[in-house]
C-alpha positions as CSV (number, residue, x, y, z in Angstrom):
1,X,-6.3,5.1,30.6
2,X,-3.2,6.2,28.4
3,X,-0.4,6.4,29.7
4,X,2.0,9.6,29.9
5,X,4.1,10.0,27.1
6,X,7.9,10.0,26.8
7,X,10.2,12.8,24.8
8,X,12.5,10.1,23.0
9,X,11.5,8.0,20.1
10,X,12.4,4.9,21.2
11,X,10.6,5.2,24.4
12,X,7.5,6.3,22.4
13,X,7.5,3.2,19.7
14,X,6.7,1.3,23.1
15,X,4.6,3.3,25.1
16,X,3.0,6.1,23.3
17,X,-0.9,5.9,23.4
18,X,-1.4,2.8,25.3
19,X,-4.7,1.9,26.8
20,X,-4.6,0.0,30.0
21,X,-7.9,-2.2,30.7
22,X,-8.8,-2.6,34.5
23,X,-6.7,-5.6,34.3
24,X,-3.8,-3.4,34.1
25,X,-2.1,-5.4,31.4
26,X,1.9,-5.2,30.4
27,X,1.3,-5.7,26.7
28,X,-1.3,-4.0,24.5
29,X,-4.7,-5.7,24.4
30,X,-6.2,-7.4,21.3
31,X,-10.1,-5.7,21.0
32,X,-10.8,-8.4,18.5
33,X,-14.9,-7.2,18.3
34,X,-16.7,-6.1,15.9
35,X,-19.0,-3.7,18.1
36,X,-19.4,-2.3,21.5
37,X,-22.4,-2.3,23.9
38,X,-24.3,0.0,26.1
39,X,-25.6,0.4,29.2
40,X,-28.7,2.5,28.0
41,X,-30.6,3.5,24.8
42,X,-30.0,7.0,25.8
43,X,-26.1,6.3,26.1
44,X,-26.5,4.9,22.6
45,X,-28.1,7.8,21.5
46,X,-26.0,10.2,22.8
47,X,-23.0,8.4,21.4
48,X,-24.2,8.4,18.1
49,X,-25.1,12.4,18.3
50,X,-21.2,12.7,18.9
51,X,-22.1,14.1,23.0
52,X,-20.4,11.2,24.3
53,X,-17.0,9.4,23.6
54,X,-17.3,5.9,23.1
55,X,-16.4,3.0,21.1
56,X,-19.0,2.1,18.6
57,X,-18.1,-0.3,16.0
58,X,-14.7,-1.4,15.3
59,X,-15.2,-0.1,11.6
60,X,-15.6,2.9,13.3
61,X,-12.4,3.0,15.9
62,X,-11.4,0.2,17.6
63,X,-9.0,0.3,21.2
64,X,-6.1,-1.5,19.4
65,X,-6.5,0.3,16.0
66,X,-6.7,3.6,18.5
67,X,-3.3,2.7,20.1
68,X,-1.2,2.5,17.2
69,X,-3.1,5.2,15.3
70,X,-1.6,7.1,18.3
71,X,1.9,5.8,18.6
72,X,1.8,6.8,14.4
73,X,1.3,10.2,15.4
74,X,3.4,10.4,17.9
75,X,5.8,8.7,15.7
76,X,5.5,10.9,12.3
77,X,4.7,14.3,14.0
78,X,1.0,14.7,13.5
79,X,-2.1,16.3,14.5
80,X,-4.0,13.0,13.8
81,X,-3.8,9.2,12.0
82,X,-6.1,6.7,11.1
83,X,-5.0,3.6,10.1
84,X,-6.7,1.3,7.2
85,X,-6.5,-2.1,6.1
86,X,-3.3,-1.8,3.6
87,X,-1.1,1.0,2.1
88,X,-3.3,1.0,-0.9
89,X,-6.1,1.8,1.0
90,X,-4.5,4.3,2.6
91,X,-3.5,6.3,-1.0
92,X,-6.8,5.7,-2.7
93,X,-9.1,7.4,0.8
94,X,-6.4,10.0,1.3
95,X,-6.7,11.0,-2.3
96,X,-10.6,10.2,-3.0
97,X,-11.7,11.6,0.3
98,X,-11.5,15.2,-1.3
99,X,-11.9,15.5,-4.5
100,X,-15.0,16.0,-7.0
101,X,-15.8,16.1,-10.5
102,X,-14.3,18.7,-12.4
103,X,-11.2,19.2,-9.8
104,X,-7.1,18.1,-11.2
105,X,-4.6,16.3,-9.2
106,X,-0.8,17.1,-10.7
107,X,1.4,13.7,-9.5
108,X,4.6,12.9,-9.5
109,X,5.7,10.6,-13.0
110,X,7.3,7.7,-10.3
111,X,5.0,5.7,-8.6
112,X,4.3,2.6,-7.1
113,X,2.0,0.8,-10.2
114,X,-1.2,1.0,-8.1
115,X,-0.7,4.4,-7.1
116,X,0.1,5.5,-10.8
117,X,-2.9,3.4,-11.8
118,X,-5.7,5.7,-9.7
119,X,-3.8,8.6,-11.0
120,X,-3.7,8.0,-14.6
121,X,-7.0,5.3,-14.7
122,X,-8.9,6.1,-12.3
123,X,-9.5,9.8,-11.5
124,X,-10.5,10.3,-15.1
125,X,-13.3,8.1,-14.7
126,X,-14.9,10.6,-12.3
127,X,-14.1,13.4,-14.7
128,X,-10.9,14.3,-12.5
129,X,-7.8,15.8,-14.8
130,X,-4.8,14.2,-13.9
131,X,-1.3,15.4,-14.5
132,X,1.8,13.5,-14.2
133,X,5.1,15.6,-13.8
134,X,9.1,14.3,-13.5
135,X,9.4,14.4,-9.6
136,X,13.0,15.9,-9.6
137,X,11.8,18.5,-12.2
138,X,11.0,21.5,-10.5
139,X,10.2,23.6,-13.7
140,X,7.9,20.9,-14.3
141,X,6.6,21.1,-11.1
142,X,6.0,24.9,-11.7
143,X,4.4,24.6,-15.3
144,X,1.9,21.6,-13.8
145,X,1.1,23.9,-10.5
146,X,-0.1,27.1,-12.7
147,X,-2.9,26.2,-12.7
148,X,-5.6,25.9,-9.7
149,X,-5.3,22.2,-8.5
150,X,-6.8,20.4,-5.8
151,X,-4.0,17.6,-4.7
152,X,-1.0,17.0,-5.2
153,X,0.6,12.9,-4.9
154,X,4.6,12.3,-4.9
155,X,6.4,9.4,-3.1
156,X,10.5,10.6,-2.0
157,X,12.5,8.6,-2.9
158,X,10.6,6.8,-5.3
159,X,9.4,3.1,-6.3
160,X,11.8,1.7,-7.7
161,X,14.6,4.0,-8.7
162,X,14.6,6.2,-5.7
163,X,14.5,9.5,-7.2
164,X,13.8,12.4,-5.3
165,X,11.0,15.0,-5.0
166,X,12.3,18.9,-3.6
167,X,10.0,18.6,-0.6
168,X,9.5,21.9,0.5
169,X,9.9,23.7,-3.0
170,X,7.1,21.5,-4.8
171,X,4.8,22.4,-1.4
172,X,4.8,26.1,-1.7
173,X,4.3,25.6,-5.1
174,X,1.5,23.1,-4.3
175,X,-0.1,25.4,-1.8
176,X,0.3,28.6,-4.1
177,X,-1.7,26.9,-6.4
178,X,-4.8,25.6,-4.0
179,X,-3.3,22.0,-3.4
180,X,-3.0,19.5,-0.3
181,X,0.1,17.6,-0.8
182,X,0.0,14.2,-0.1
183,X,3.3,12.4,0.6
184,X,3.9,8.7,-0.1
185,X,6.9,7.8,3.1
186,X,7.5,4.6,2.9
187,X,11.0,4.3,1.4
188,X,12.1,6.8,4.3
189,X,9.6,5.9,6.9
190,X,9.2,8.3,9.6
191,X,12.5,7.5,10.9
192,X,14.6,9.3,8.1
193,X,12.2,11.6,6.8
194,X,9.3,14.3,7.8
195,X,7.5,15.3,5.1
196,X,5.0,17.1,7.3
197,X,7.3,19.7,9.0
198,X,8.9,19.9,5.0
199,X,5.5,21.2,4.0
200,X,3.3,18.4,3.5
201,X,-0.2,18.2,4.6
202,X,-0.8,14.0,4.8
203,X,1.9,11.6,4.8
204,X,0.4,7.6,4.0
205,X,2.1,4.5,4.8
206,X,2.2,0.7,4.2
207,X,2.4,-0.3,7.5
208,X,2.9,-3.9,5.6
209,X,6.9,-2.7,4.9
210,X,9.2,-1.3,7.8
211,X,6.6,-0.8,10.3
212,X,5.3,-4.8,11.1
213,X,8.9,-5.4,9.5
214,X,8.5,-9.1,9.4
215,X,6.1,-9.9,6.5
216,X,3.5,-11.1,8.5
217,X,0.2,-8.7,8.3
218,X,-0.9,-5.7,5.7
219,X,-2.3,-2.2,7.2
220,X,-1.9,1.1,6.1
221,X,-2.2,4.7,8.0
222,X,-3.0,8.2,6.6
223,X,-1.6,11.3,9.0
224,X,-2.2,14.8,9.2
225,X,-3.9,17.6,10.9
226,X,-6.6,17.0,13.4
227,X,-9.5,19.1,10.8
228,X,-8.5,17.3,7.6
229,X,-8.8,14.2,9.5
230,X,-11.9,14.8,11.4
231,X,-13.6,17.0,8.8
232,X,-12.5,15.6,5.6
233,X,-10.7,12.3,5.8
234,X,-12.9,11.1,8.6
235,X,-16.1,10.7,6.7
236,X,-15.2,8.7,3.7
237,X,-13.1,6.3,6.1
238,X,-16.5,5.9,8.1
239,X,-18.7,5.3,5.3
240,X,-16.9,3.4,2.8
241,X,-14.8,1.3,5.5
242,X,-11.3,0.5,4.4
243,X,-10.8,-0.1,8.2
244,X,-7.9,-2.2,9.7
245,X,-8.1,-5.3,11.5
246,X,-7.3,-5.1,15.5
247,X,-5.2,-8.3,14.8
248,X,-3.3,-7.0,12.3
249,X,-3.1,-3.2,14.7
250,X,-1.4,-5.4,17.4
251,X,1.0,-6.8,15.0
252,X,1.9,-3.8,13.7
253,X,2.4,-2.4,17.4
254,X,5.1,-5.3,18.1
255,X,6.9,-3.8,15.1
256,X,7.3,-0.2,15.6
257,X,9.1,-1.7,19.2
258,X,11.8,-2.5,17.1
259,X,11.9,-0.2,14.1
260,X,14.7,2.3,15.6
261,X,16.9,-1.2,15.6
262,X,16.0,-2.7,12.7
263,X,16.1,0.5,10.6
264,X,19.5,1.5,11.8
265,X,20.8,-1.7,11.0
266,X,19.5,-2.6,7.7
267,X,20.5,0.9,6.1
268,X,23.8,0.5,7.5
269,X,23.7,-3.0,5.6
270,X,22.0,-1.3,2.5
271,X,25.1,1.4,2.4
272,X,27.9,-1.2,2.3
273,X,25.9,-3.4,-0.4
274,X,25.8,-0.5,-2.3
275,X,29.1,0.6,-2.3
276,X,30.6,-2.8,-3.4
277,X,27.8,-3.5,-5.9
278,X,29.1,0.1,-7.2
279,X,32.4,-1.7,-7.7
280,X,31.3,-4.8,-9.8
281,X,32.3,-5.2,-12.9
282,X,28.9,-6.8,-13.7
283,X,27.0,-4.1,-12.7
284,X,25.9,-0.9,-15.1
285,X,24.5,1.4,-12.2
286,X,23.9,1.8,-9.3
287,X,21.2,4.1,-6.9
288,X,21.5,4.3,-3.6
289,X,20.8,8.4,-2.0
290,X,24.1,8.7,-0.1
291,X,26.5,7.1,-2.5
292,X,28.4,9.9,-4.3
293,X,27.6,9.1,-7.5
294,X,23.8,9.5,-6.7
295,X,22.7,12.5,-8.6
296,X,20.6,14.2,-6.6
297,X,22.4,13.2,-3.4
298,X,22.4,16.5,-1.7
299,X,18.7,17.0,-1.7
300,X,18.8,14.0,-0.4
301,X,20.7,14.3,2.8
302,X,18.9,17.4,3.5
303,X,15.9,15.9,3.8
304,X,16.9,13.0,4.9
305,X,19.0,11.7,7.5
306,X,19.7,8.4,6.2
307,X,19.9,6.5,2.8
308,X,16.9,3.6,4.0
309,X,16.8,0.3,3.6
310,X,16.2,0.0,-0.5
311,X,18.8,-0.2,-3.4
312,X,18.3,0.2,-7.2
313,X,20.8,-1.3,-9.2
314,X,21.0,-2.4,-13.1
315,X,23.0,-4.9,-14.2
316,X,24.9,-5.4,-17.9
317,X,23.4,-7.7,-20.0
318,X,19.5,-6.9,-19.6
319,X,16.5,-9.4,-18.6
320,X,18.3,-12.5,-18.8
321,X,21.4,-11.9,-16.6
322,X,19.3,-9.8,-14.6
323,X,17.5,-13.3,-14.3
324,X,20.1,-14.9,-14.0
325,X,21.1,-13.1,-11.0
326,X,17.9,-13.6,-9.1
327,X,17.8,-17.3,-9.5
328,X,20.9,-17.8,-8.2
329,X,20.4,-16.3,-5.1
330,X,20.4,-18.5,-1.9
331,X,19.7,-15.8,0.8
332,X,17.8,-13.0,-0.9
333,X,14.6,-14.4,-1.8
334,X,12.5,-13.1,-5.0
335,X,9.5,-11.0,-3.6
336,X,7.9,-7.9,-4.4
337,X,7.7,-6.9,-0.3
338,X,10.2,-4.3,0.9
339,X,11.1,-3.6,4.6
340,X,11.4,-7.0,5.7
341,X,13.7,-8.4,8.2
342,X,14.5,-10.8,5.3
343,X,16.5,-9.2,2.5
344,X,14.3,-9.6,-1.1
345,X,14.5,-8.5,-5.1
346,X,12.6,-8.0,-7.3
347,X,12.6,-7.1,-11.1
348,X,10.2,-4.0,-11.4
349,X,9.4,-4.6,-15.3
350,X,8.1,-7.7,-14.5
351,X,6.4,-7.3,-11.2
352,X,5.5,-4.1,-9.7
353,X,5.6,-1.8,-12.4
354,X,4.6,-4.3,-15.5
355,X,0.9,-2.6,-15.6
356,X,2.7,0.9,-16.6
357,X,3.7,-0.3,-19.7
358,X,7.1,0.0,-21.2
359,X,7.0,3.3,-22.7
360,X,6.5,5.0,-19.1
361,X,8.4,2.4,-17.7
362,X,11.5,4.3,-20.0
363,X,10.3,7.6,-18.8
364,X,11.2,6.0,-15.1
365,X,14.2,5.0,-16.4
366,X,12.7,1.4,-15.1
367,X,14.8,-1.2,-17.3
368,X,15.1,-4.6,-18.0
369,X,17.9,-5.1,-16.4
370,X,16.8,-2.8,-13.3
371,X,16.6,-4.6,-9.6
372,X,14.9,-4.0,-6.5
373,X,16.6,-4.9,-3.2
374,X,15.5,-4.3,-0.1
375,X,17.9,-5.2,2.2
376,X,17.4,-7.4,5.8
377,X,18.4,-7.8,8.8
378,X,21.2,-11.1,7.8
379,X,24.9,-10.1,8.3
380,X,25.8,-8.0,5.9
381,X,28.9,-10.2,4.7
382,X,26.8,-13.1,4.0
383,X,24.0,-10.9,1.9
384,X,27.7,-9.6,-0.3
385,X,28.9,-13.5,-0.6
386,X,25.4,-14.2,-1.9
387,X,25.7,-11.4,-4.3
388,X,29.2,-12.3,-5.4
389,X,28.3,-16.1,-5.7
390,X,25.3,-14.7,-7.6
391,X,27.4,-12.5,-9.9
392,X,30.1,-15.3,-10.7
393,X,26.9,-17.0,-12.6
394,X,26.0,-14.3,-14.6
């Protein structure tokens, strides 16, 4: 049975929609099944005809899958979640579950390569117009959304550069013109940023960054209301089974214990790095939403409430001291992950967004000499000595 749940966050990342066996156990049980038996045909039957409630096949629902789908909507605000197997899964269903031939999805220029690539690659396949707009450009925004349009895909703040999408303008827009928005969170995470009660129909997630937080397992979640779940969502997740593991649920559910703490922390890190980086000498720029410098800073921190975990920064001198700088790092470690408890960079043009090619790559304002950090949980002063030893070598 579930228990009762709490008001306050915190209380909620560790209780919210737990299911108690009859062995009454502290910590969440691991379903690892693949299906579910029953006591009769009839019971069978009448579970199938949707009469009965009752766990069928763990592609299906699963208990631990159905406990953090509920601590994610407890979490982000929603009607309804269901989680998939990675944050890629997540985009592709939430955007493929609703569209058809002949429909036209307007999208936000900066995205994470994958994401860009169903935009721009694959949608046309299936004779789906795609549209690509400059996220911060809302006269852009308002020339794309003229026309009918069936979905609309942004990530705020953006992978890698962090630029930021007007929220709540580019929804009535989207909604004026016929459109679901779909919001990539995972920069902000639901922590710093609802992009449902900003106007947002379905928020996704990589549950692989902040949420498990350690870099151990991948899983994904899609949230919104209880009918687009159940009515739209709900069917292509059935049938074409991008399903999470309940290993990989239970993981995920020791992570969100901590996320308030580990959050907190590593954007309070992420703020001082960026400030002194901002004072370098060998640095050209620096993006980071609540330095002062930031350009669109004030959007910003009115629709967020903190700056995250993830700094942009170029340095002078291109690809190779932008190399050079990576290899000498002794505590940051070169991965293309984010939201770890373990601070990591990465060079976009070369890794996450080499598929894009360079042209749109300048249209991002993605350079050689661009970094990725996402900053961890270490103390803050050692992550700024490995930066400054770092720099000295440049």
């Amino acid at each position: 049975m579930s228990e009762p749940t709490p008001n306050r966050l915190a209380t909620d990342l560790i209780h919210a929609g737990r299911i108690r066996t009859n062995l009454d156990e502290n910590a969440e049980a691991l379903f690892l099944t693949s299906g579910f038996t029953y006591e009769s045909a009839e019971l069978a039957e009448a579970v199938f005809a949707n009469q009965i409630e009752h766990f069928q096949y763990s592609r299906f629902a699963n208990p631990t899958v159905a406990m953090l789908e509920s601590r994610l909507a407890r979490l982000e605000g929603a009607e309804a979640c269901r989680a998939t197997a990675t944050g890629m899964a997540a985009v592709h269903a939430a955007v493929m579950c609703g569209l058809k031939a002949g429909d036209r999805v307007v999208a936000s220029r900066a995205l994470f390569g994958s994401c860009h690539w169903i935009i721009s690659t694959l949608l046309p396949q299936f004779g789906i117009e795609s549209v690509f707009v400059d996220g911060p450009d809302l006269p852009g925004w308002q020339a794309a959304l003229a026309k009918p349009t069936a979905l609309v895909l942004l990530e705020t703040p953006s992978n890698p550069m962090l630029d930021i999408v007007d929220l709540a303008a580019v929804s009535r827009l989207a909604h004026a013109a016929g459109a679901l928005v779909v919001v990539d969170n995972v920069f902000a995470t639901p922590l710093l940023q609802k992009p449902l009660q900003l106007g947002a129909d379905v928020v996704v997630y990589s549950a692989t960054k902040h949420m498990d937080g350690q870099g151990r397992v991948l899983g994904g979640a899609v949230l919104g209301s209880r009918q687009w779940i159940e009515q739209v969502f709900q069917p292509f997740f059935r049938n074409t089974g991008p399903s999470l593991s309940p290993f990989n649920a239970w993981v995920i559910l020791k992570g969100l214990e901590t996320l308030p703490l580990r959050l907190k922390a590593q954007s309070e890190s992420a703020e001082a790095i960026a400030r002194f980086l901002e004072t370098h000498p060998r640095i050209a720029r620096v993006l980071y939403p609540s330095l002062a410098s930031f350009r669109q800073r004030e959007l910003a921190l009115r629709q967020m409430s903190g700056g995250g975990t993830l700094i942009a920064f170029e340095v002078k001198g291109g690809k190779p001291e932008a190399f050079r700088l990576m290899n000498a790092l002794r505590i940051i470690s070169i991965s293309n992950n984010l939201g770890d408890t373990k601070s990591l960079a990465t060079h976009p043009a070369t890794t996450t967004h080499m598929r894009i090619g360079a042209e749109e790559r300048a249209r991002l304002g993605i350079t050689d000499a661009s970094i990725r950090l996402s900053v961890g949980l270490e103390d803050v002063q050692d992550l700024i000595a490995d930066l400054t030893q770092a720099l000295d070598k440049m």
